[in-house]
N, C-alpha and C positions, 0 to 999 in steps of 0.2 A: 725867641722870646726868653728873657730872661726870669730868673726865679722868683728874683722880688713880684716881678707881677701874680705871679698866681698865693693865692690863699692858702692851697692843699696841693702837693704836688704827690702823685703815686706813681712809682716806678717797675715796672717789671714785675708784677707782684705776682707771687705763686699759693699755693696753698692746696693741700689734700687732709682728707681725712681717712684712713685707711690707702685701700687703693681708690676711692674716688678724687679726682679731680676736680677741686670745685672752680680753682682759679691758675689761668694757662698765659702768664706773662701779661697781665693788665696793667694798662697807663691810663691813670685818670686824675685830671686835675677838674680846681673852679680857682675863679675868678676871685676878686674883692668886686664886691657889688653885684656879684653874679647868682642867678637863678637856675642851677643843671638839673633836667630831667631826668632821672635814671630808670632806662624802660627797659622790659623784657619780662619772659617768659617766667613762671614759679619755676626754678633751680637756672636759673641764668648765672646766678653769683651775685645778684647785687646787694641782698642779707651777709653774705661772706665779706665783700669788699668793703662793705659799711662797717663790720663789726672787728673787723682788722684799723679800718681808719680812727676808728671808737675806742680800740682799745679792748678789743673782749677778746679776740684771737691775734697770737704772730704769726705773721706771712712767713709761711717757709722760705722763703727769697724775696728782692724786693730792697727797694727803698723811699720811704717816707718823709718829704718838706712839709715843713709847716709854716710859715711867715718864711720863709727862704731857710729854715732851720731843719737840718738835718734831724731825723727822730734816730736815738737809739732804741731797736725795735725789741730788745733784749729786756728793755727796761720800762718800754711804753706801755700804757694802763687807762683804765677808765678815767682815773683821778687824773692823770696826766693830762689826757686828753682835753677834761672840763678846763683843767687851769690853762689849757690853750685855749681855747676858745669855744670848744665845739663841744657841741652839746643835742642830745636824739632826742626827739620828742616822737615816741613809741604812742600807738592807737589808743585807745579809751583807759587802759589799764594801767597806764600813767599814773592816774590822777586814784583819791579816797574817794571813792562813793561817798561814806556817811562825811567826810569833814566840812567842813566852813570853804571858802575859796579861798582866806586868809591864810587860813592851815595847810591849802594844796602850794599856794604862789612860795611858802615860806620851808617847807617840810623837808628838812635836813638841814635847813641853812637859816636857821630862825636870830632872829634881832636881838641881843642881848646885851644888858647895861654891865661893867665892869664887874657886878659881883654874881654875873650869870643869868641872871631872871632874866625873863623873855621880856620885853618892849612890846606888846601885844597891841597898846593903841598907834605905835608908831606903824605897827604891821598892818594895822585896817587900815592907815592910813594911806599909807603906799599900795595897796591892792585896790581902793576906793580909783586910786590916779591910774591903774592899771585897768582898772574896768572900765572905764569912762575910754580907755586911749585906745580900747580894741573896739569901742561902740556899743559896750552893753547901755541901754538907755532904760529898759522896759524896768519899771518898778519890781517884776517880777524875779530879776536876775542883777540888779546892779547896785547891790549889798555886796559886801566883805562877809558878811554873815548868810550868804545865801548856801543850803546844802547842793554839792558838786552834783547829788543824783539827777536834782531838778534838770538841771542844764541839760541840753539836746547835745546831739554829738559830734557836730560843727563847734556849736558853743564850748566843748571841752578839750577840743583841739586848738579853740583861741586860747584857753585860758592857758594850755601848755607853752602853746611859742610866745605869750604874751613872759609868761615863766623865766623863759629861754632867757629872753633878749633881757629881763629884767636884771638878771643875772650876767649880762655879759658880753653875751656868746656873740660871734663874730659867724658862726657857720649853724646853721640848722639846719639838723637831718630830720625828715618828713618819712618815718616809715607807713605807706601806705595810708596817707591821715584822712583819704574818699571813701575807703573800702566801709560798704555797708552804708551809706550814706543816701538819703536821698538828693533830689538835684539841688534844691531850693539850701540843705546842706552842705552838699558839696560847693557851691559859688560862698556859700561863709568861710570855708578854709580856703578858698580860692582868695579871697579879698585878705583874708592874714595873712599870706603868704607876700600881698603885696603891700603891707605895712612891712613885711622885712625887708623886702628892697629900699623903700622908703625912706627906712635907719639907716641907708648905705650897708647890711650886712649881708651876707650870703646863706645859697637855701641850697641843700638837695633832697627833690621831691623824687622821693623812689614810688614806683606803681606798675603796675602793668596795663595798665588804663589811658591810653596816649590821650585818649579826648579829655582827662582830665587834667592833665599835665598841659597838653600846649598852648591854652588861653595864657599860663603866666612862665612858663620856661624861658631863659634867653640862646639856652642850646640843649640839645639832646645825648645822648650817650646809650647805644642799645648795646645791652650784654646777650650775648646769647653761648650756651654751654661753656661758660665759663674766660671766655671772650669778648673782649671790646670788638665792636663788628662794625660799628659806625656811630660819628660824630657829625651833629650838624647843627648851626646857627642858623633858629628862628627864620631868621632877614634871609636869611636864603633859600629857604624850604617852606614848602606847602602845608599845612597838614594832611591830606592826600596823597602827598610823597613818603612822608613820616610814615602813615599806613602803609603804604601798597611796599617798604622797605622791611618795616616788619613782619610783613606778612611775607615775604620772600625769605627772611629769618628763617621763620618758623617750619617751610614748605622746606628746605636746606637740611633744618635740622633733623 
């Protein structure tokens, strides 16, 4: 397979902190148009290997494509990162409690006329087309001017990858966006998740939670101590299988 196909390519990647070992030669690519699970145990490496692809740590060894582009890893950064494409959309703590939705969807990257001033109506106006496009309908939540508190915590996980994509991004990372969620919750970030396929752009849904991940994954990737251990496409795997391989992970490790 060639490079151009993949969106993210990782190579070999290493990474210690001290004497720990967090990451022991890991290959991990996605797709364009692709949805990867990233599953495994808490200290598996898949916060490491995110936060390496992100930009917040260098791989002590290793190498990084991106659009079939070489990363110099010397040089790579959060900022870098965004201006490729990719962009984390982190749990509840994302977003302002007290602001507007306006102010979340805009907040660092705000709309401004030639002599600086914010464009504030243009900005409800583009969060108004944002809210309507992730399904907010209820009167109670699909204002530009609705406070972030209101919103349940499905609904502030829309508003994050609604954020993402508005902005961009071609890859969203999902850190744990189920955790603490009830079900009727979690199936709302499950349906975001499939507005990003939708766009043609790619997702990695990191959890440790398989039943939450395999309704919309289109392949799997299980880390376990700091290793890739197994790879598997949907169309070919159970979810049954997915467990009972995990759970041999874990009995291993």
């Amino acid at each position: 397979m060639s490079k151009t196909e993949y969106l993210v390519e990782m190579r070999n990647i290493w990474k210690s902190f001290g004497d720990v070992i967090a990451l022991k030669g890991v290959d991990f690519y996605v797709k364009f148009n692709e949805v990867v699970g990233l599953v495994g145990d808490n200290g598996a490496g898949k916060s490491t290997l995110i936060k390496i692809l992100t930009g917040v740590y260098p791989p002590d060894k290793g190498e990084i494509y991106i659009n079939g582009e070489k990363i110099d890893i010397k040089r790579y950064s959060v900022k870098k990162a965004r201006e490729m494409g990719i962009e984390t959309v982190y749990q509840e703590r994302a977003l302002a409690e007290q602001q507007a939705l306006w102010r979340n969807i805009f907040m660092g990257r705000e709309m401004t006329n030639h002599f600086g001033s914010l464009k504030i109506k243009e900005m409800k106006q583009e969060t108004n087309k944002l809210l309507r496009w992730i399904g907010f309908t209820s009167p109670a939540i699909s204002s530009e001017l609705t406070i972030v508190r209101n919103l349940s915590g499905g609904e502030k996980q829309g508003v994050a990858i609604a954020r993402a994509l508005y902005f961009k991004a071609n890859l969203i990372i999902l850190d744990e966006p189920t955790i603490g969620l009830s079900l009727t919750e979690t199936e709302k970030v499950l349906n975001f998740v499939k507005k990003i396929k939708e766009e043609g752009k790619s997702c990695i849904f990191i959890s440790h939670n398989i039943y939450h991940v395999y309704p919309i994954a289109d392949r799997f990737v299980i880390l376990n101590k700091g290793k890739n251990v197994g790879e598997y496409y949907k169309k070919d795997v159970t979810l049954e299988r997915i467990v009972e391989e995990l759970r041999k992970v874990t009995m291993v490790g």
